[in-house]
Every structure is written in C-alpha cells, then in structure tokens.
C-alpha positions in Angstrom: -0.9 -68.1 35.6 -3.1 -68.0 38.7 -6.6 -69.7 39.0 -8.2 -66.4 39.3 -8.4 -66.3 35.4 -10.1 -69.2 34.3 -12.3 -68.6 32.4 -13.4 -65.4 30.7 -16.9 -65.6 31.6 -17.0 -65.6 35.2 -15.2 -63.6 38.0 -11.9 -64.3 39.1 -11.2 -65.8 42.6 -10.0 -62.7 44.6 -6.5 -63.2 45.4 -3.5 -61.4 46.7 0.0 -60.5 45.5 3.0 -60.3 48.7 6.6 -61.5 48.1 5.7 -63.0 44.8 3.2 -65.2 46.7 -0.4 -65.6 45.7 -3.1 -65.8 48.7 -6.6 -65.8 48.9 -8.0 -63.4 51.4 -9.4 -64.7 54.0 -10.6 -61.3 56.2 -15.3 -61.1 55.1 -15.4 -56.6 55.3 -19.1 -57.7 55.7 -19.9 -56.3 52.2 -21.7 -58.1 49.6 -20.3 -57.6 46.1 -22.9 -57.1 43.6 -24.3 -57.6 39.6 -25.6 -54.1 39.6 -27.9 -55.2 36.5 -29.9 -57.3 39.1 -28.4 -56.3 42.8 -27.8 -60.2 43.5 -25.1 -60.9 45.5 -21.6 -62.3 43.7 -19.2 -62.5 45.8 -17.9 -61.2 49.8 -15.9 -58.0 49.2 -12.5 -59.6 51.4 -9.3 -58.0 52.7 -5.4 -58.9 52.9 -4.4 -59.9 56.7 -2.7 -57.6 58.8 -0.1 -60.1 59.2 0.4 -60.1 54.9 0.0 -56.5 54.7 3.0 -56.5 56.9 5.0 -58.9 55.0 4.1 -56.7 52.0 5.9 -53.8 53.6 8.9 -55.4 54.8 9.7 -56.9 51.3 9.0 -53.2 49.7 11.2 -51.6 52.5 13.8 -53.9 51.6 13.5 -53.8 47.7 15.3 -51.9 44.9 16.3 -51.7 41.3 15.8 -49.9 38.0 12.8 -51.1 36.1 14.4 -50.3 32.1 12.5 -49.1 29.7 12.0 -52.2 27.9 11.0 -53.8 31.1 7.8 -52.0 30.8 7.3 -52.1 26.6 7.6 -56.3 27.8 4.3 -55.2 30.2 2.5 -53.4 27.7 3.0 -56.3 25.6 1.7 -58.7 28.1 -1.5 -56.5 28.8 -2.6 -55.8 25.3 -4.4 -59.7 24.9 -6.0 -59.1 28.6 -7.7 -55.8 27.5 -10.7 -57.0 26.7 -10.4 -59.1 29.9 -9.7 -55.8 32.0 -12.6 -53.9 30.6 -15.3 -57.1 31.2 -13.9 -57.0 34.4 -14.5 -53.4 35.1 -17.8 -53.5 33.4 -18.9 -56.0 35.2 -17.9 -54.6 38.5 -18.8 -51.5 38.0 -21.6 -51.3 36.0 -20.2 -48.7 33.2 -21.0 -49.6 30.0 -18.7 -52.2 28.0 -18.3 -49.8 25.6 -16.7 -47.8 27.9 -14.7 -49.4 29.7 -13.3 -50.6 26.3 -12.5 -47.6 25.5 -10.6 -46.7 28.8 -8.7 -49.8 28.3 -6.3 -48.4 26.4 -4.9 -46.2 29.1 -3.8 -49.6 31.0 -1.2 -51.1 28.1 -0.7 -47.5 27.4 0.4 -46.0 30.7 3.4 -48.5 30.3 4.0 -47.5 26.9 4.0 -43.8 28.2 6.6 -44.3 31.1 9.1 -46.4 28.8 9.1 -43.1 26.7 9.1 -41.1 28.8 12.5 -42.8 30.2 13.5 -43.4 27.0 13.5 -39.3 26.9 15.8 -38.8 30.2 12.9 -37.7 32.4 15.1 -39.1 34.9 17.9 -36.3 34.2 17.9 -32.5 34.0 21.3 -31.2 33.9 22.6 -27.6 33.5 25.3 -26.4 32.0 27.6 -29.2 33.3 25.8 -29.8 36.4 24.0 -33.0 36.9 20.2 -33.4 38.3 19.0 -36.9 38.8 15.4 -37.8 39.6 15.9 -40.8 41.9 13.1 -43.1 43.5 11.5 -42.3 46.8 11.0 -45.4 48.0 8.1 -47.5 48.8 5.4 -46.4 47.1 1.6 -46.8 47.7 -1.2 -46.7 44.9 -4.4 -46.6 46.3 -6.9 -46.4 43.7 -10.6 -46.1 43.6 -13.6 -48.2 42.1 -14.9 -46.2 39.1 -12.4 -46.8 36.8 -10.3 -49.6 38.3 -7.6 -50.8 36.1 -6.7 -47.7 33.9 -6.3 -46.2 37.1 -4.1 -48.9 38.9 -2.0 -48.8 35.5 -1.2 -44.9 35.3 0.1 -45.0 39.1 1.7 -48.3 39.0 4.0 -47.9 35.5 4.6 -44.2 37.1 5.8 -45.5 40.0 7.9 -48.3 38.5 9.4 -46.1 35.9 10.5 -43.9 38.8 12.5 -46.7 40.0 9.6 -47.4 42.8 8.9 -50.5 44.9 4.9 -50.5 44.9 2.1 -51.5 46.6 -1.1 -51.5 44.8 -4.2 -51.3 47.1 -7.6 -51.0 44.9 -11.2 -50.5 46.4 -12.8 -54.1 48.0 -15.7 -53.3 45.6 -13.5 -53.9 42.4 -11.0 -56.4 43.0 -11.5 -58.2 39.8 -9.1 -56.5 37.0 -5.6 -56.0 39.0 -5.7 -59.6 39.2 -4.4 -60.0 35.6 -2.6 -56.4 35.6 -0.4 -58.8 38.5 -0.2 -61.4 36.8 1.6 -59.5 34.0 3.4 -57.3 36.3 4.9 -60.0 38.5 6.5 -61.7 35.1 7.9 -58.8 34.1 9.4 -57.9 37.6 11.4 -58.6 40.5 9.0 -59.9 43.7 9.1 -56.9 46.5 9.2 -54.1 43.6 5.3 -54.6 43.3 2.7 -56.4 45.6 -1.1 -56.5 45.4 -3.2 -56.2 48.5 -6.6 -56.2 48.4 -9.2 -54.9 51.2 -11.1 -51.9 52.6 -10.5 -48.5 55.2 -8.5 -50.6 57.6 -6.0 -52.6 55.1 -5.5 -48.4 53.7 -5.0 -47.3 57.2 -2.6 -50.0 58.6 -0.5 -49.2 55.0 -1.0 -45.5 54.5 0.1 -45.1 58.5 3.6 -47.1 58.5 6.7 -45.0 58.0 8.4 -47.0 55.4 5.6 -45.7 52.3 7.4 -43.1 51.0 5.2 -41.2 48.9 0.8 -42.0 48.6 -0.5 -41.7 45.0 -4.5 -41.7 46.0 -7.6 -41.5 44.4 -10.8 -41.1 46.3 -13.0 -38.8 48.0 -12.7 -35.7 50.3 -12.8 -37.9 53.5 -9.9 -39.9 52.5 -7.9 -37.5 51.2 -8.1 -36.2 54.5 -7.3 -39.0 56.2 -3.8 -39.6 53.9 -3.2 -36.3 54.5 -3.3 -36.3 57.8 -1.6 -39.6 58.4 1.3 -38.0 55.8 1.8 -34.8 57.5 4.2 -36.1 60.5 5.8 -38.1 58.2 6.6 -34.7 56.1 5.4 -37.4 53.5 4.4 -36.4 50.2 1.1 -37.7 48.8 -0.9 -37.0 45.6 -4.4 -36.1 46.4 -7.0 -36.2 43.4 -10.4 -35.9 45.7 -13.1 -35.5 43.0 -15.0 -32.1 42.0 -18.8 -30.5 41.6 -17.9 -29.2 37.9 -19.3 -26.4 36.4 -20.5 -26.3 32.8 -21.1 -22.6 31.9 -24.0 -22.5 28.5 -22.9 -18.9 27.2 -25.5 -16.8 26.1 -24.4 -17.4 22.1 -24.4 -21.2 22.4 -25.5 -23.7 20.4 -28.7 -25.8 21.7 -27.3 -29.1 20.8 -24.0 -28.6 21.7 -25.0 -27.7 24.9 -27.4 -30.5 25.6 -24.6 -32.9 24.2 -22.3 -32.0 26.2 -24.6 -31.8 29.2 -26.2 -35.1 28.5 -22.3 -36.7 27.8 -21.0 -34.9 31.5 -24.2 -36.2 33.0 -24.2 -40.0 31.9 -20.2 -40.9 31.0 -19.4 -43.6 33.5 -23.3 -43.5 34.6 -22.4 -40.4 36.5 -19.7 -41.8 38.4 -16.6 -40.0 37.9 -14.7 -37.2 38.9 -15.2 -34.9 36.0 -18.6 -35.7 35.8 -21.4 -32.5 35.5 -22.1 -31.4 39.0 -23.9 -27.8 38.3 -25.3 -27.0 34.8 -25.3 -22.7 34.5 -27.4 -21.5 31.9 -28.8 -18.1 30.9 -32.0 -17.3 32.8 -34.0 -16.7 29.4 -32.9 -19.9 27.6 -32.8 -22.5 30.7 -36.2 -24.0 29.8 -35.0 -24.5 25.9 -31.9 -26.0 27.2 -33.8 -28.5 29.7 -35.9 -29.6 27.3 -32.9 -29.9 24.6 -31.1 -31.9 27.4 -34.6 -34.1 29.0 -34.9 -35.3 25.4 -30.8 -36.5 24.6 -31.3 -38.5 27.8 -34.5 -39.9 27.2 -33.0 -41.3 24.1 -30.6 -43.4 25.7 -30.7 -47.0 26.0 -30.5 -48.2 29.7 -29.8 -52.0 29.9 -27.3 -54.2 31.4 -23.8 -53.3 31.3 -22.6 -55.9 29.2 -25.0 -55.3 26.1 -23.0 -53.4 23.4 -26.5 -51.5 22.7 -26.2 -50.3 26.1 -25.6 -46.3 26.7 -26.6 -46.0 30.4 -25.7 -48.7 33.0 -26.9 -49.3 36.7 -24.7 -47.7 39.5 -21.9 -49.9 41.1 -23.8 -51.0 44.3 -27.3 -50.8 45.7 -25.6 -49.1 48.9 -24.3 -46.1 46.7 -27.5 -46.2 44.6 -29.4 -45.5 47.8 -27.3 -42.5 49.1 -27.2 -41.1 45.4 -31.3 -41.2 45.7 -31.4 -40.0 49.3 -29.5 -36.2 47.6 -32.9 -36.1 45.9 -34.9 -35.9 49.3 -36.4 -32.9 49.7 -35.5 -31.1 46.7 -37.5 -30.5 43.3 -36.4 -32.3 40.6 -36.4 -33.8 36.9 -35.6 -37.4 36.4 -35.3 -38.6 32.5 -35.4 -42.5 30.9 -37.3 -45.3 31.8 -35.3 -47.6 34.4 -35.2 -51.3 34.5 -37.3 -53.2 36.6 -34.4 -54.4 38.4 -30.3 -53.1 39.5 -28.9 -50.1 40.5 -30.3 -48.0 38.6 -30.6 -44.1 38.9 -32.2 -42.3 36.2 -30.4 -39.1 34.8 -31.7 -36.0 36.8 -31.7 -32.2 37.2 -32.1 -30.4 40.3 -34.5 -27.4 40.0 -31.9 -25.3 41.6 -28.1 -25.6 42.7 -25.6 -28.6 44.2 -23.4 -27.5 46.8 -21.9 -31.0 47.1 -20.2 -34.0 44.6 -23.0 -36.4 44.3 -21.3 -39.2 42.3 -23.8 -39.8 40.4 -26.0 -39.0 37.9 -27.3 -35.8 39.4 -26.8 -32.4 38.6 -28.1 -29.2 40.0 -28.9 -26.0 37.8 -28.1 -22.5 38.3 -29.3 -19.3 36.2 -27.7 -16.2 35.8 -28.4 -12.5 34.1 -25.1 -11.7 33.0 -21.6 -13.4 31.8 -19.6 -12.5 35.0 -22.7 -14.0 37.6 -22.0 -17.0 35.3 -18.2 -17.6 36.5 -18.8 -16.2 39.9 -21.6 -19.1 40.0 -18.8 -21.3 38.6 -16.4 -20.0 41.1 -18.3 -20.2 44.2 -18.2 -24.0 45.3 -14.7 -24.9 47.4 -13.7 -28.1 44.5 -11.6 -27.0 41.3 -11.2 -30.1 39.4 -13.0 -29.6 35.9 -14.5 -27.0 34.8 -16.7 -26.6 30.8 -17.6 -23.9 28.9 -19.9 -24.0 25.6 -20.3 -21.1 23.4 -19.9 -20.4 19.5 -17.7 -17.7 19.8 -14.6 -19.4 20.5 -12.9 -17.2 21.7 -15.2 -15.6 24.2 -15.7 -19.0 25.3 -11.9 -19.4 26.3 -11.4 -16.1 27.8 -14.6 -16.8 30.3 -13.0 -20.9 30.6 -9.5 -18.9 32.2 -11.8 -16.7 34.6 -12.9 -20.4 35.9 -11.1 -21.4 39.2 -10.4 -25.1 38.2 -7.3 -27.8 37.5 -8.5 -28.3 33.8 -11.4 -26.6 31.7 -12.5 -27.7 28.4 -14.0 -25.6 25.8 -17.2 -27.0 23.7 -15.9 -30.6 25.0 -17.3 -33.3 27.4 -14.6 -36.4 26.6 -13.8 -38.4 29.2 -10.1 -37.7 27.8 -7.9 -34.8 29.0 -7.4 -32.1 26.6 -3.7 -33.2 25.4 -1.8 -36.1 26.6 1.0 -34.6 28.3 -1.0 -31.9 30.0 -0.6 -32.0 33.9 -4.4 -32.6 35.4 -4.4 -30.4 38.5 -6.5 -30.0 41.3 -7.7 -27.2 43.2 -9.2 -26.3 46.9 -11.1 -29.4 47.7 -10.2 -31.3 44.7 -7.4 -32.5 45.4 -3.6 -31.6 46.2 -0.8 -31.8 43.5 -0.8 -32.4 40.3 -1.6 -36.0 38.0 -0.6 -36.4 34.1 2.0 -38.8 32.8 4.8 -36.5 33.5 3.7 -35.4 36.4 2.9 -38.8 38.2 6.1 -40.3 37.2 7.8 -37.0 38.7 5.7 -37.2 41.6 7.3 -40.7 43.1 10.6 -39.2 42.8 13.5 -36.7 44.2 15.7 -34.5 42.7 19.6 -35.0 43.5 21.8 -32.3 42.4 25.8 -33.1 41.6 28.6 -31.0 40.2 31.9 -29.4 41.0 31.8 -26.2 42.6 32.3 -23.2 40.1 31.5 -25.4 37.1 28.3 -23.0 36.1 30.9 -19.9 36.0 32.7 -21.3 33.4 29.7 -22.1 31.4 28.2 -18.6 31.7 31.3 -17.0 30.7 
C-alpha cells in the first residue's frame, strides 16, 4: 500500500505506476485542479516524464503472460472494499453526484468479474468443425480514458485488455487522477510488473505514447479532436484503435406520448452526470402543438432538483468538473435564446439545466440541450438523423411498438425506448458508434475481442470430412 491512500477524507498524493515502481510526478501541465463545489484550487494537475513514459513502454514491449481467470476474480475481490473509495474519488473530482458515482461503482469490480466469465466461457476459442481459432493478445495495449466517469471506465478497458492476454498502459485525464490510484494498487498485487503501468498526464504524455510503434492496439475515450488525433497517429501504423468520440443524441417525444414520461426522461438525459456524458440529451424533438406543454412539464422536473455539493447524499444536480469547462459550456449560450431552470449556488461550477429555443448542431458536454419541432413522424427522424454523431439515440411514446419501429429508422450505435438509464439496454449488448461518434464497437465482449487477433490452425482437408 502506497501513501496516496491515507486517509479516506482527503485526496490521494498523485502518483505513477512503471516497472512496478511508484513515482510522484514531477512535470506542473499548468492546470489547477479544482473543488468544483467552491472553484478553490486542490491540487496542480501533473504528468509522467518522458523519460518514465519511456521506461513504461519498454517494460510493456517486453512483457507477456496469461492473466487466468481467477487472476482477475482475486481483483474484483480486492476492489470491492475500495468502492466506496473509487466513487468519493470520482465525486469529488468530478463533481457528479455521490449517488452516482456510487452507482457506477459497480462497473469497476464488475468489469473484472465480467472478463473472468467471459474466459471462463472460451471467448478466447472459436473452433469449427475440427479447426482451431484462437484469439491471442495484440500486444501492448493503451487505455486512455477520459474524466467524466474515471474509474468504471479505466476498469472496463483495463480487465478487457488483461483478459485478452494484454500488457497495459493506463493513461487517465490530468483532471482526474485520483481513483486509478487504488484500481493500481489492486492491480499491481494481483499481476506481474510490465503487464500493467499507470501514467498520469495530459495531450503530450498521450501523444508521446499513442505515437510509439510498440502500442499495439488504442482503447480511447474522448472527444472528436482526439479521436482524430489517435486516429491519425494509428493509421501508418495500420494500428487498430477503438474510437468512442461522444454524440449530440436525439430524444424523439412522439405525438401519443406520455407528458411525464417525456419530461422524466428529458430531465434524467439532461442532468445524469450534471450533463457530462456521452449519452447525454443533446437535441429534444417534440411535436410542434405540444412543445410548450412539454417545456413546461420538463422546466418544472428540473426546478425540483436539489443542487448542492457533490458530496451531500440530498444532492441531485452537482457543479461541472472545472471552472475552465464551466466557462466554455456558458459561452454555447452566447447569442442564442434560451431557458435556464434551478436556482444555482452562490459559489462552483455550476451551470443550470437549460433549453435552447431552437436546435444544437454540436456536443456541448453539458447541461444544454437544444429543441427542435416537427409537423409529422418522418420530419421527426430526419431531425434525428440530420447531425453527423450516432451514438445514442431515445424515443418516447405509448404505443410501444410504434415507438420501436421509428427508434430503428434512427441512425445511431444504441437507441432506447421510453428509457433514459445511464445503463445500456442489456449487458452483453455491443455499444456502437456511428459517423462522428466514434469508430468500432465497445461492450464486454466486444472490448475484450477488440485487444485481440484471430489465429486459425488445422490440417488441410479436415473440414471435408466433417461436412460429409
């Protein structure tokens, strides 16, 4: 056990992860990390060296081995007394909700359940008729992960990785560097040194690592721009790399819906993660003659909210993560007509709730959603249709089944009908992404598949006899 969990109440020292060797950091990125209840400054947001980040890819390039099943049941194990840990962290950090990210803490001992299955299952094997198919590690692995929902994050790529035989590097964002401290911790019991390594830091630790040769396959989490910027940085490499970039999602109100559904589930899509995650509502379409029934439904849900502190269990509505992002989520206001609900603190990051008076072209991440109208059911999913993400996509209506024949006419990865959980539909669902959203596909099959290579084996003529 480190120093960086002393203590439950206060915030870890921010420490690194190479070779089995803890270090502290030393590189200032010239950001102050915040309390978004109050803005005040915590701590420096600090990077890995160049000269460790190095290190860190010459032990990975060098490492192997098979990380059984049990191996990662012996993780989930050591995780389950840090959850509550994890999601203080996170909360704190980010300034979600405790509730919430008490709730997402499951998905970190869980992820490691979920790969021990899965190899428990022979994910790693699909022979036919006689002829063998082995899913085999691609090597070196990089996790980048972002800072709205830290360590369930950091968990589903790492135990995917690992299960897939995988040495990985973990890199999560300099603004959350609190809760894959402990996730190392347990991790670095449990496994041999160079098969994972935690580096901490900004753009130019992700750079230096997503650029070198010997990363084998990028699982990353982020916005368009760095998407892009893997992407691009993969391509010469003929390198594959997992792309979930975010989305604008649609939630289509049908004509025949229900007004408190709708404002639920506009109000839920609006506020889960105070606005900042992926699948959060980007663009609210409504029928022109029931949009002002439907804003006012939704204004008062909203105004009902509690907005506080993230740490206080009566707490529905947090601040946003920093006052930097807080400012650029205002600044999509400017210019624009709009309806802001709640009363704000005095003090934080705080953004109130708000709808646009007409349409969003672009991911805010945040609170923020724009509105569209429309005359008939089809204007409604070419509205839907007409922005370049496809990540999530909600329809609400009492006929169910209208409601899922318009939800497959929607050009998006996942689409939920009369639903606004932060949960995917089913757990062994792939969550694809389309256009801008992304590239591939996430979900606890597909991630673990993702990190590895098929290798076919048999003796030639084999199949003939089977199909005779």
């Amino acid at each position: 056990m480190t120093e960086s969990t002393a203590g439950s109440g206060e915030l870890p020292r921010i420490v690194d992860l190479i070779d089995g060797d803890w270090g502290t950091p030393s590189i200032d990125l010239g950001v102050a990390l915040e309390d978004p209840a109050t803005g005040c400054e915590v701590a420096r947001a600090v990077a890995t060296s160049g000269d460790r980040i190095e290190r860190a890819l010459a032990v990975a390039d060098r490492a192997s081995g098979v990380i059984a099943p049990e191996l990662l049941d012996a993780i989930a194990d050591g995780l389950e007394p840090r959850l509550a840990q994890l999601a203080e962290w996170d909360s704190r950090a980010t300034g979600v909700p405790i509730r919430q990210t008490e709730l997402l803490g499951v998905i970190v001992a869980g992820a490691f359940r979920l790969a021990a299955q899965q190899l428990r299952s022979g994910a790693l094997r699909a022979d036919r008729d006689g002829v063998q198919v082995h899913r085999l590690p691609l090597g070196p692995a990089l996790c980048l992960v972002p800072w709205n929902a830290p360590a369930p994050m950091a968990a589903h790529k790492v135990a995917s990785a690992l299960a897939a035989g995988c040495p990985v590097i973990l890199k999560v964002s300099e603004l959350t560097p609190y809760s894959a401290i402990p996730l190392a911790e347990v991790i670095a019991e449990h496994v041999p040194a160079g098969m994972f390594q935690l580096v901490q830091g900004g753009v130019q630790a992700g750079a230096q690592l997503v650029a070198d040769p010997r990363i084998k396959a990028v699982s990353f989490t982020g916005g368009v721009a760095g998407g892009r910027s893997v992407a691009t940085a993969s391509a010469p490499l003929l390198r594959p790399c997992q792309l979930e970039l975010g989305g604008n999602n649609p939630l289509v109100v049908l004509p025949d819906a229900e007004v408190e559904t709708a404002a639920r589930m506009a109000a839920e899509l609006l506020t889960t993660l105070n606005g900042q995650w992926c699948r959060a509502l980007g663009r609210l379409i409504m029928p022109a003659d029931r949009a002002e029934e439907l804003v006012e439904a939704i204004g008062k849900r909203l105004e009902a909210l509690r907005f506080g502190p993230p740490l206080d269990r009566g707490t529905d509505f947090g601040p946003l993560i920093h006052s930097r992002h807080a400012r650029l989520v205002r600044e999509s206001l400017s210019g624009r007509g709009f309806h802001s609900f709640g009363e704000l603190p005095d003090r934080g990051n705080f953004v109130a709730p708000t709808l646009l008076d007409g349409d969003s072209a672009d991911e805010v991440f945040g609170p923020i959603a724009g509105i569209a109208t429309y005359d008939s059911v089809a204007d409604a999913v070419r509205l839907a249709n007409a922005v370049p993400y496809g990540l999530e996509g909600y329809v609400c209506g009492a006929d169910e089944e209208r409601a899922l024949s318009v939800a497959r006419q929607i050009r998006a990865g996942e689409v939920k009908v009369n639903g606004s959980s932060i949960m995917s539909l089913h757990l062994m669902t792939p969550r694809p992404a389309w256009g801008w959203s992304g590239l591939g596909e996430e979900g606890t099959a597909e991630t673990l598949r993702f990190f590895t290579g098929a290798r076919v084996v048999g003796v030639e003529g084999r199949f003939a006899l089977h199909t005779t």
